[in-house]
C-alpha positions as CSV (number, residue, x, y, z in Angstrom):
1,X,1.4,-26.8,1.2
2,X,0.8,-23.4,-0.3
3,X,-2.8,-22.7,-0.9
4,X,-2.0,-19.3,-3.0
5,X,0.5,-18.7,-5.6
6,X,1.4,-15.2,-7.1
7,X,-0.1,-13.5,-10.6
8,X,1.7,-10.9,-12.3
9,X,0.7,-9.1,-15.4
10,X,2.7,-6.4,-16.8
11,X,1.9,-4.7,-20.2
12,X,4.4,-3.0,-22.7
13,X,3.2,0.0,-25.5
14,X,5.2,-0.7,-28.2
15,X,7.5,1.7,-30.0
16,X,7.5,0.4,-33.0
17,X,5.8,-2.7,-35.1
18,X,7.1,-6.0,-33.1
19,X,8.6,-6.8,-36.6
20,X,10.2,-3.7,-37.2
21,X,14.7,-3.5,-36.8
22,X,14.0,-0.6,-33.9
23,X,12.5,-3.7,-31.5
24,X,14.8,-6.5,-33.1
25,X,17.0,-6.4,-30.1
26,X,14.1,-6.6,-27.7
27,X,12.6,-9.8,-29.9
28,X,16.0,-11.4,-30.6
29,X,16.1,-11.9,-26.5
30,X,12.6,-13.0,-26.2
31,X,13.5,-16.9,-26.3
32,X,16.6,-16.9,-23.6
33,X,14.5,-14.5,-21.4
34,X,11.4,-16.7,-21.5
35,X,13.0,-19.8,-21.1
36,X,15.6,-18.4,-18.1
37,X,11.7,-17.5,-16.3
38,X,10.5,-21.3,-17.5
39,X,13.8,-22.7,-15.1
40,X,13.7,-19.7,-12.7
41,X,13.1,-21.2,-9.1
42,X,9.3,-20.7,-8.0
43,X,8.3,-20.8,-11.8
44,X,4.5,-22.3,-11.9
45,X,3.1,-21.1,-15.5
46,X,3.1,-17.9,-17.7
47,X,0.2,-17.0,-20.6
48,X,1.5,-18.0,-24.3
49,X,-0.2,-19.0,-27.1
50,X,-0.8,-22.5,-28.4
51,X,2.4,-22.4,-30.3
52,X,4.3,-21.7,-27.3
53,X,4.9,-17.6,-28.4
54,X,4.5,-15.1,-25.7
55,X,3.7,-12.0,-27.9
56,X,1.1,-13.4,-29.9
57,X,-1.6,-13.5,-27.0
58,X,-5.2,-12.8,-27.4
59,X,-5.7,-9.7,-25.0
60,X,-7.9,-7.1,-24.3
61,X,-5.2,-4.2,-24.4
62,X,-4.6,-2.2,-27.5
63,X,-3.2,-3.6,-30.5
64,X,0.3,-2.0,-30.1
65,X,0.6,-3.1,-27.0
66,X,2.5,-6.6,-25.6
67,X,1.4,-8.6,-22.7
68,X,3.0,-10.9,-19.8
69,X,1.8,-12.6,-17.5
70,X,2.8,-15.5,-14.9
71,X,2.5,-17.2,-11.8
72,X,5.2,-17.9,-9.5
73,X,5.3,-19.5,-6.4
74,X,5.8,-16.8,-3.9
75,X,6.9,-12.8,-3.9
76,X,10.7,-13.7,-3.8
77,X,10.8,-16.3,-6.1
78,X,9.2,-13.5,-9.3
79,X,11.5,-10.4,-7.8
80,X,14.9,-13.1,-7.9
81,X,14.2,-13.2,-11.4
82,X,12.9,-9.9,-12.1
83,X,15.8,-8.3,-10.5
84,X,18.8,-10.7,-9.9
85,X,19.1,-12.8,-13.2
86,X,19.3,-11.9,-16.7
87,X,16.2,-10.1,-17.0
88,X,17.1,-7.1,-15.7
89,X,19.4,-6.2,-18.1
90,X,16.8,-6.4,-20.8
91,X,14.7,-4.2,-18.8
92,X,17.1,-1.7,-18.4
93,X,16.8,-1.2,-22.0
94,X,12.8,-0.8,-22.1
95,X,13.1,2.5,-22.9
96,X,15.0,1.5,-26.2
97,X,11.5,-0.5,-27.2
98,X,8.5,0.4,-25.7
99,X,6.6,3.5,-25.3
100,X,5.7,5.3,-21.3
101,X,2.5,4.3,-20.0
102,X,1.6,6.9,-17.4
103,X,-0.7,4.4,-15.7
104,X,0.3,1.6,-13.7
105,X,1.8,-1.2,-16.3
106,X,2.4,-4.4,-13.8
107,X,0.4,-5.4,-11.3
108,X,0.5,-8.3,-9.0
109,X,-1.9,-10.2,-7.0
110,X,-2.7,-13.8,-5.0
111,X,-4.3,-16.4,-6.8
112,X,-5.6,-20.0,-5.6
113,X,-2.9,-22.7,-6.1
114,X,-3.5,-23.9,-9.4
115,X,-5.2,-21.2,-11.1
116,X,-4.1,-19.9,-14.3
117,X,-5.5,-16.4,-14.5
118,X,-6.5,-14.8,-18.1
119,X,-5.4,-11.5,-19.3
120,X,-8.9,-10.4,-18.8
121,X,-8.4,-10.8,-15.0
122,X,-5.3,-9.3,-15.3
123,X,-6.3,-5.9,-17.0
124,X,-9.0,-5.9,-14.0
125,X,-6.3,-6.0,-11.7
126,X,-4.2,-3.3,-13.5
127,X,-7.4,-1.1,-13.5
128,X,-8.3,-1.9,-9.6
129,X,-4.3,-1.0,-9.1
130,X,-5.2,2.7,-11.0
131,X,-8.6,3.2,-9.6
132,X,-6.8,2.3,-5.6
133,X,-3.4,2.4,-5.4
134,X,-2.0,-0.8,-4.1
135,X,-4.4,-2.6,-2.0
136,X,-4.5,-6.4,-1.3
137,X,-6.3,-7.4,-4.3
138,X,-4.0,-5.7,-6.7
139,X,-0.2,-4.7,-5.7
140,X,3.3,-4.1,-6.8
141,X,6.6,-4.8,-5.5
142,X,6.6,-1.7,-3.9
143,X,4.2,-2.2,-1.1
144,X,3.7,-6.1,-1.3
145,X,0.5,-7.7,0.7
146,X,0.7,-10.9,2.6
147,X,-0.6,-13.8,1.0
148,X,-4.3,-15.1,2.5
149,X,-4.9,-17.4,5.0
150,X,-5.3,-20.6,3.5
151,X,-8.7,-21.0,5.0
152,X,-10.0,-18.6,2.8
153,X,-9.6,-20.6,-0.5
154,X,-11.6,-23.2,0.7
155,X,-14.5,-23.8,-1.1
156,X,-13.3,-21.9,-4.3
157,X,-13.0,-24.4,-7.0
158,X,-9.9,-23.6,-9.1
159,X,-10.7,-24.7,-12.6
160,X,-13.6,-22.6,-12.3
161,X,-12.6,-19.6,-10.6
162,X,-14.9,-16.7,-10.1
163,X,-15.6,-13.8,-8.5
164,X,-16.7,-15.4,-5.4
165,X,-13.2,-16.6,-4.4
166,X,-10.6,-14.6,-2.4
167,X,-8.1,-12.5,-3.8
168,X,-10.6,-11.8,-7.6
């Protein structure tokens, strides 16, 4: 049994007002692309609101900006459906929709099985990623880091994760 899954948090500036006819491209494919990740293989969870809408998060980026998060079973599970399904295309058109961040914009990192991380964790993740490049508490596909021995999430209790548990 895994004892770790993988977080990922990536961040968009948008161009325009989410509403707006210059991003109605980007929302019209927001459905198909969310539920393609929902039945993607290695799927565990990703942040939405109550109603089930993946934009309107509470998060503690600017207001123009769009958050995503998710975990997913393993490194190859998330870069299959980054990279090899669907997805990409709509990422080749990012440009199209969102502004450039010139800091780092996804970041990804090891979480105890179970845990469901909050955007507040993520954004500390995105800054430790800025502040230290890729390290093994906050990565990117680029330069991945191997998941932790499973001995070290014993004795973190997942529903109340904390900053005492491997991988925070």
């Amino acid at each position: 049994m895994n004892r770790w899954q993988l977080a990922q948090l990536n961040v968009a500036r948008l161009d325009a007002p989410i509403d707006s006819p210059q991003l109605a491209g980007f929302v019209e494919q927001l459905d198909a692309v969310n539920a393609l990740a929902d039945a993607a293989p290695g799927f565990v969870w990703r942040l939405m609101s109550e109603a089930g809408d993946a934009i309107a998060v509470e998060h503690p980026f600017d207001s123009d900006m769009i958050v995503n998060m998710s975990v997913w079973e393993n490194v190859d599970a998330l870069h299959a459906y980054v990279y090899r399904t669907a997805h990409s295309k709509v990422m080749a058109r990012r440009k199209e929709w969102f502004d450039r961040i010139p800091a780092a914009y996804t970041v990804l990192w090891w979480v105890p099985e179970g845990h469901r991380p909050t955007a507040d964790e993520g954004k500390r993740k995105l800054a430790l990623l800025d502040a230290n490049g890729p390290t093994s508490e906050a990565f990117t596909f680029k330069r991945v880091f191997a998941m932790p021995a499973s001995s070290e999430a014993e004795g973190c209790q997942v529903s109340s994760f904390d900053d005492t548990c491997p991988a925070q």
